[in-house]
GUBATI-208898 format. One record per residue: y, x, z of N, C-alpha, C, O in turn; chain. Coordinates in steps of 0.2 Angstrom, whole numbers. Layout:
% GUBATI-208898
((Y, X, Z), (Y, X, Z), (Y, X, Z), (Y, X, Z), "A"),
...
//
This chain:
% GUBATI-208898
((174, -7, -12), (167, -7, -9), (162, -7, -15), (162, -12, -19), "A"),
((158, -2, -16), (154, -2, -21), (147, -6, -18), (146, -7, -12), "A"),
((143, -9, -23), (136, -15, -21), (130, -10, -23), (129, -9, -29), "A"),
((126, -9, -18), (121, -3, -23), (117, -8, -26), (117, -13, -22), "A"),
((112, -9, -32), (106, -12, -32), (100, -10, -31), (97, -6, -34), "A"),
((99, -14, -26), (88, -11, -25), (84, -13, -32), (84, -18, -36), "A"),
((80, -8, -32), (77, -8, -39), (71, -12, -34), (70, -10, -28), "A"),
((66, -16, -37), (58, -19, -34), (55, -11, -31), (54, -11, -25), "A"),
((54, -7, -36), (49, -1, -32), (53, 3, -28), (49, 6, -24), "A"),
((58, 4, -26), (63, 8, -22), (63, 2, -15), (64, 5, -10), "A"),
((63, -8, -15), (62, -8, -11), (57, -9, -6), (57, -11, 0), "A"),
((53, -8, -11), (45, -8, -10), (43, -2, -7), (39, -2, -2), "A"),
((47, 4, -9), (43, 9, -5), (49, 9, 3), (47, 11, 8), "A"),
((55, 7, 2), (57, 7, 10), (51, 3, 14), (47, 6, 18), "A"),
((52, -3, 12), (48, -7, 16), (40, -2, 18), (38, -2, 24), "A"),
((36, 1, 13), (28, 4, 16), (33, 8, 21), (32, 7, 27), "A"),
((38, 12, 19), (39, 18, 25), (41, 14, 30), (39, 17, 35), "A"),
((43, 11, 31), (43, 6, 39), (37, 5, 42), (37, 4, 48), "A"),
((32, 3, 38), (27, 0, 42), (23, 4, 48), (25, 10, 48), "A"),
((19, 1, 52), (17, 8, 56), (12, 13, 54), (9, 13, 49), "A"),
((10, 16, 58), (5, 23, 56), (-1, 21, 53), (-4, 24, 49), "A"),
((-3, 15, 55), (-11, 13, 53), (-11, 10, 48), (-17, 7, 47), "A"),
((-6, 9, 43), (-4, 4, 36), (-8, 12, 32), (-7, 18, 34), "A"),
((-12, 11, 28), (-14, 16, 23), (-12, 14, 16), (-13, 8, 14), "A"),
((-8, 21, 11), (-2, 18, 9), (-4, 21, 4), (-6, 27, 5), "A"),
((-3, 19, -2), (-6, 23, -7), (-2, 21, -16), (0, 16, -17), "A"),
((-3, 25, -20), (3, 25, -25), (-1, 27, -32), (-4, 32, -32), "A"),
((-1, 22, -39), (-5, 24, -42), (1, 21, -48), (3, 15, -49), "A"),
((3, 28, -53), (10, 26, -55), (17, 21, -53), (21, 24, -50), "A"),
((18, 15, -55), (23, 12, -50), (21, 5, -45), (25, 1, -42), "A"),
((14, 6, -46), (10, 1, -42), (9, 5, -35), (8, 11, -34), "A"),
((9, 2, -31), (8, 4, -22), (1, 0, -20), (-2, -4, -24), "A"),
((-1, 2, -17), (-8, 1, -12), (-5, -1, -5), (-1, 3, -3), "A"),
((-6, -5, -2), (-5, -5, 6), (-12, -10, 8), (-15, -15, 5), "A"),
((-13, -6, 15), (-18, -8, 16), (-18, -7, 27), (-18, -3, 31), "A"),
((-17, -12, 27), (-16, -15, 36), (-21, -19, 39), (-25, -24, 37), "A"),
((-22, -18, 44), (-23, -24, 48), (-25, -29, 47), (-30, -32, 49), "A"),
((-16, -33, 43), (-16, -40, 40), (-19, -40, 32), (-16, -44, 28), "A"),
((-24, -36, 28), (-26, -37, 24), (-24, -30, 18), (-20, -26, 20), "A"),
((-26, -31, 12), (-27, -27, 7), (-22, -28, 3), (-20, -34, 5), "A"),
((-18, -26, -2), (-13, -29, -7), (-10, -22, -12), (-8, -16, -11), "A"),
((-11, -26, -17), (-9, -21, -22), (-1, -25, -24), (0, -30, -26), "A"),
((3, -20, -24), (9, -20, -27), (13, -18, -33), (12, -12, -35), "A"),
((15, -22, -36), (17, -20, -45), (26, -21, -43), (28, -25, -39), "A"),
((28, -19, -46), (36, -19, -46), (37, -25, -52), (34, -25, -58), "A"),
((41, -31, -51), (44, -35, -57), (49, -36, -59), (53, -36, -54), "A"),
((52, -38, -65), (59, -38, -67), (59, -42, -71), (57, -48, -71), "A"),
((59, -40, -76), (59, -47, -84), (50, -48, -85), (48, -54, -88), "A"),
((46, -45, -85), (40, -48, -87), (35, -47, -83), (30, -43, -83), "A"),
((37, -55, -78), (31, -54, -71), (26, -58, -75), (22, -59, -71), "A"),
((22, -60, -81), (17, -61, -80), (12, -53, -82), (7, -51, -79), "A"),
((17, -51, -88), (11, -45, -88), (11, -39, -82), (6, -36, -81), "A"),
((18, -39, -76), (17, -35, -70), (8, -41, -67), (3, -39, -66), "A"),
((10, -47, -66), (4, -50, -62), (-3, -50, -63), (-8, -52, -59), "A"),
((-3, -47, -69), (-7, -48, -74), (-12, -39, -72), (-18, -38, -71), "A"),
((-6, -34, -73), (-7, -27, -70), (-9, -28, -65), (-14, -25, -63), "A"),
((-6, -32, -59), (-8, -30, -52), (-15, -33, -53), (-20, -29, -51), "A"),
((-17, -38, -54), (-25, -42, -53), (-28, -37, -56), (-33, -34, -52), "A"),
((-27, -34, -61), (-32, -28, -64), (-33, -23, -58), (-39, -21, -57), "A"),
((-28, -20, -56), (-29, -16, -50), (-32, -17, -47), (-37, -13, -45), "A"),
((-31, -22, -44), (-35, -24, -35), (-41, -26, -40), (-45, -21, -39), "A"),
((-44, -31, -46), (-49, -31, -46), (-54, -24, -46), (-60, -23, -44), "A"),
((-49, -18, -50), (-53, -11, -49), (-54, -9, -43), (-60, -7, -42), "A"),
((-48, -9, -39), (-51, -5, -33), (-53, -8, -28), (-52, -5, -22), "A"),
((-57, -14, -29), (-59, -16, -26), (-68, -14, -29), (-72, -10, -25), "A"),
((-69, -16, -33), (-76, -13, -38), (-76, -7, -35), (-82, -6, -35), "A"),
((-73, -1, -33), (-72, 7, -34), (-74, 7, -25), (-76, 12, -23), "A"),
((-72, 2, -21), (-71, 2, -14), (-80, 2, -14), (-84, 6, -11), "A"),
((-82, -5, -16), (-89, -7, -17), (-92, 0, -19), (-97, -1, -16), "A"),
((-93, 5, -21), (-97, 11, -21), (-98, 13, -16), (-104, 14, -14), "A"),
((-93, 14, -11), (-90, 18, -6), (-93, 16, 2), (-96, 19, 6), "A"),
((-92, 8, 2), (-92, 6, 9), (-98, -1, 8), (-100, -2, 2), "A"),
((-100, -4, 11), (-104, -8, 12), (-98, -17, 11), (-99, -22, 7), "A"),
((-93, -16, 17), (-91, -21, 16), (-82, -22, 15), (-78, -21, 19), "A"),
((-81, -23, 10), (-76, -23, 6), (-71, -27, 6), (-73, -32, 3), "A"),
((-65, -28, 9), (-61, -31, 9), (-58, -36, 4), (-61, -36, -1), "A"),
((-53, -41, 4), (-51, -46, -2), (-44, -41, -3), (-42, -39, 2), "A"),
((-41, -39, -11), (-36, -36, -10), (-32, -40, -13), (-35, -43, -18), "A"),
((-23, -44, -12), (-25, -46, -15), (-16, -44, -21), (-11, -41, -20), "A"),
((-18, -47, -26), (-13, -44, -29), (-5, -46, -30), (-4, -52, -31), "A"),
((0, -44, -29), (6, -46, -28), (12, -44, -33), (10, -40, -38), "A"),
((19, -46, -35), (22, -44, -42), (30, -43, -35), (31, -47, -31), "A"),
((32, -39, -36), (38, -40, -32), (43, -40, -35), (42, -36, -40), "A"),
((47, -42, -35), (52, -45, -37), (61, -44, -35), (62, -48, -31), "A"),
((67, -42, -37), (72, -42, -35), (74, -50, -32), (75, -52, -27), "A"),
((72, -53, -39), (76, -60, -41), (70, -65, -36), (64, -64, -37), "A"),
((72, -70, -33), (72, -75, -28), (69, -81, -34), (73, -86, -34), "A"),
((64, -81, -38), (64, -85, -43), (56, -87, -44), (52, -82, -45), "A"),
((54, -93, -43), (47, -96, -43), (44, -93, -52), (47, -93, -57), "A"),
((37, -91, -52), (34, -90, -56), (28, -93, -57), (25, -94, -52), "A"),
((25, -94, -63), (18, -96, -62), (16, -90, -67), (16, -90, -74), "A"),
((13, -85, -62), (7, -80, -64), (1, -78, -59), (1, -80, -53), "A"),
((-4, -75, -62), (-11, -73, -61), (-11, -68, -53), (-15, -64, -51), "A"),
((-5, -69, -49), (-4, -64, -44), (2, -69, -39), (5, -73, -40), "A"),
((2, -66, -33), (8, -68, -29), (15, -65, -31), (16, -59, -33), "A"),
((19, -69, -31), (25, -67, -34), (30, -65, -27), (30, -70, -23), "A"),
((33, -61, -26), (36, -61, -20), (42, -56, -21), (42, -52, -25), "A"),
((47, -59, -16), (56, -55, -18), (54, -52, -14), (52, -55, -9), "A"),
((56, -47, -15), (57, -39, -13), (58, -40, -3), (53, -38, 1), "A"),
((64, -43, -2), (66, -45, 4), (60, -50, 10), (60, -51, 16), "A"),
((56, -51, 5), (49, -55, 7), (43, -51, 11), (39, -54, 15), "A"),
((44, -46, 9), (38, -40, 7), (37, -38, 12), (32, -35, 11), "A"),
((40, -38, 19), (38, -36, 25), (34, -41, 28), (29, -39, 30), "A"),
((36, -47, 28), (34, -52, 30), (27, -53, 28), (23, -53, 33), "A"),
((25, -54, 22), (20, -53, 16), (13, -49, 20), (8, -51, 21), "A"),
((17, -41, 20), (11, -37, 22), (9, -37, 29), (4, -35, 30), "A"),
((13, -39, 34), (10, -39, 42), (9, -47, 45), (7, -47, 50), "A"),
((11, -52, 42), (11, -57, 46), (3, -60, 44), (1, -59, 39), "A"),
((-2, -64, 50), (-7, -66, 46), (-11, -62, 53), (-10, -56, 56), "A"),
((-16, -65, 54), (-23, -61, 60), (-25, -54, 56), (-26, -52, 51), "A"),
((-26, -53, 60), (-31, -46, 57), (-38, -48, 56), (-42, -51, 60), "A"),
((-39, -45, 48), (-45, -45, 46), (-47, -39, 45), (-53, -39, 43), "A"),
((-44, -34, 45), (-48, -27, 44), (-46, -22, 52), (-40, -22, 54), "A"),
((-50, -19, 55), (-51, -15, 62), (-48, -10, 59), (-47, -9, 53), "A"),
((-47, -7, 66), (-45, 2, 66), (-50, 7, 63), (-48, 12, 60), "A"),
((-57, 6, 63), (-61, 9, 60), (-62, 9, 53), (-61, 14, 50), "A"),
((-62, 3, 49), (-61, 1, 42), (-56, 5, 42), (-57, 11, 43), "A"),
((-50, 3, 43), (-44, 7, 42), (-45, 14, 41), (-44, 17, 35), "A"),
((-48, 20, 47), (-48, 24, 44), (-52, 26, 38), (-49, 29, 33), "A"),
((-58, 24, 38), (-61, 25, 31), (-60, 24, 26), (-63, 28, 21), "A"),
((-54, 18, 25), (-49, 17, 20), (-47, 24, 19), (-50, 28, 15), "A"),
((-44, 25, 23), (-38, 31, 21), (-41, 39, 21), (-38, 44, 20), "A"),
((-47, 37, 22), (-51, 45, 21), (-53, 44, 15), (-53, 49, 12), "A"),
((-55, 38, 11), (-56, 37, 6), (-52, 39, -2), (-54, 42, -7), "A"),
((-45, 35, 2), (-41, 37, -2), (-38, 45, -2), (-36, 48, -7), "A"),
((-38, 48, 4), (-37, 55, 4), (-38, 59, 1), (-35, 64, 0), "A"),
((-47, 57, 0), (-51, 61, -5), (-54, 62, -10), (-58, 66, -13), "A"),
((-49, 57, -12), (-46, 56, -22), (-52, 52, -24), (-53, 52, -30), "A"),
((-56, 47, -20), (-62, 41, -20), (-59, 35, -24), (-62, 31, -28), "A"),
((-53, 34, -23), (-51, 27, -25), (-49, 26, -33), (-44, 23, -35), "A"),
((-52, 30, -37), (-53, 29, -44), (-43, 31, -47), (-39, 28, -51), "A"),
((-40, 37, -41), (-32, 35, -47), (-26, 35, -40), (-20, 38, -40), "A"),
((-27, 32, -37), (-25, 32, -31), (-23, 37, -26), (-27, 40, -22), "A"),
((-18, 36, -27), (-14, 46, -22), (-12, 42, -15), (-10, 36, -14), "A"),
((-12, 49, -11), (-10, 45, -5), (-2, 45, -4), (1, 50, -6), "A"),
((1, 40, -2), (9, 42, 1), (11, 34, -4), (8, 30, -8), "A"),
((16, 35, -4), (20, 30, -9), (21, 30, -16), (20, 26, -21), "A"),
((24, 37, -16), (29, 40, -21), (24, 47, -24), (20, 49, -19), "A"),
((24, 51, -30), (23, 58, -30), (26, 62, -26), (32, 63, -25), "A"),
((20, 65, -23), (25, 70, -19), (26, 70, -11), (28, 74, -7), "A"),
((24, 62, -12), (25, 59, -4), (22, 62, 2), (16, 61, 1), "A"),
((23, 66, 7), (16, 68, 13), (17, 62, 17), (23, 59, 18), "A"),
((12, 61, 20), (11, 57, 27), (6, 60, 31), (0, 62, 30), "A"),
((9, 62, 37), (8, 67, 41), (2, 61, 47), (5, 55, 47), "A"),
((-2, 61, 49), (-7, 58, 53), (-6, 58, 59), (-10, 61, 62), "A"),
((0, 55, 63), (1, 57, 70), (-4, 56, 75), (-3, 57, 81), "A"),
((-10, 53, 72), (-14, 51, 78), (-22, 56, 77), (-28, 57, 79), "A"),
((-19, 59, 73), (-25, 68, 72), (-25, 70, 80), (-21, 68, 84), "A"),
((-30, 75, 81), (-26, 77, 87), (-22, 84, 83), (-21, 84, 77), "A"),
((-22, 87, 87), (-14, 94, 87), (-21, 100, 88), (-25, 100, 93), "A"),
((-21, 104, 86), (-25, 111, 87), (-22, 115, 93), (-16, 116, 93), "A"),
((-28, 116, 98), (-24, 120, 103), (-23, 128, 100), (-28, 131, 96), "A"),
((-19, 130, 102), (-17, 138, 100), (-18, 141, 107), (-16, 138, 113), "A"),
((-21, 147, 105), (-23, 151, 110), (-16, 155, 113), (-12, 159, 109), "A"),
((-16, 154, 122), (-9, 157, 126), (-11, 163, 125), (-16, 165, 123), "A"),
((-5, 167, 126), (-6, 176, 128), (-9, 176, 136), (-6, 174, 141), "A"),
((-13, 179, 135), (-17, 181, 143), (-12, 183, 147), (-8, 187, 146), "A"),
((-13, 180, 153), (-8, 181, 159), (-3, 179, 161), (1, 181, 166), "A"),
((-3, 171, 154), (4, 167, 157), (0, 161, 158), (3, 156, 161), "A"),
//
């Protein structure tokens, strides 16, 4: 029986692809953007040096948080997170959380941001606004919008 290892970014991006359609999901080298319902949050992958990953992620969220404040009136709390393989307490400048946690983390919690925000979130970042921030997970990612409508095509006459 072979043991595979999940790497922190590998189980980081399973976890965005499970969440639902209105999570806006966004990738800026091996830090992740997610942005739901249950709040804002920047994700940094960690392994041996969670204080400088916790340290990267507050940088992030405090930028795109700054970059959001151009854009929209009222701004969200992002907040910053270090993920983690190892199941191990830290004390850094960020939430530390094992990987296995990370669903929990992103949906559990009242909604503070509406379906409205949300979209503007993601037309924001769609539209290369958030200062670095690609849309999808990974390079290359598509995320396809199921709640677009569908373009009617025109029948052949007479059926």
């Amino acid at each position: 029986m072979s043991v595979t290892h999940q790497t922190p970014l590998s189980g980081i991006d399973a976890i965005l692809a499970g969440l639902p359609s209105d999570w806006v999901i966004g990738w800026l080298d091996a830090a992740r953007l997610a942005i739901g319902p249950s709040g804002a949050f920047v994700l940094v992958p960690g392994e041996v040096d969670l204080t400088g990953a916790a340290d990267r992620a507050q940088e992030l969220a405090h930028r795109t948080r700054g970059v959001l404040a151009h854009h929209i009136s009222w701004v969200p709390f992002i907040d910053a997170a270090v993920v983690t393989a190892a199941d191990r307490p830290a004390e850094a400048a960020a939430i530390v959380v094992p990987v296995d946690l990370l669903g929990e983390l992103l949906v559990e919690g009242p909604p503070v941001i509406d379906a409205p925000a949300l979209r503007v979130l993601g037309s924001l970042l769609a539209e290369g606004s958030l200062d670095g921030w690609q849309v999808g997970s990974a390079p290359g990612d598509v995320k396809i919008d199921l709640c677009a409508p569908a373009r009617e095509t025109p029948s052949p006459a007479g059926l």
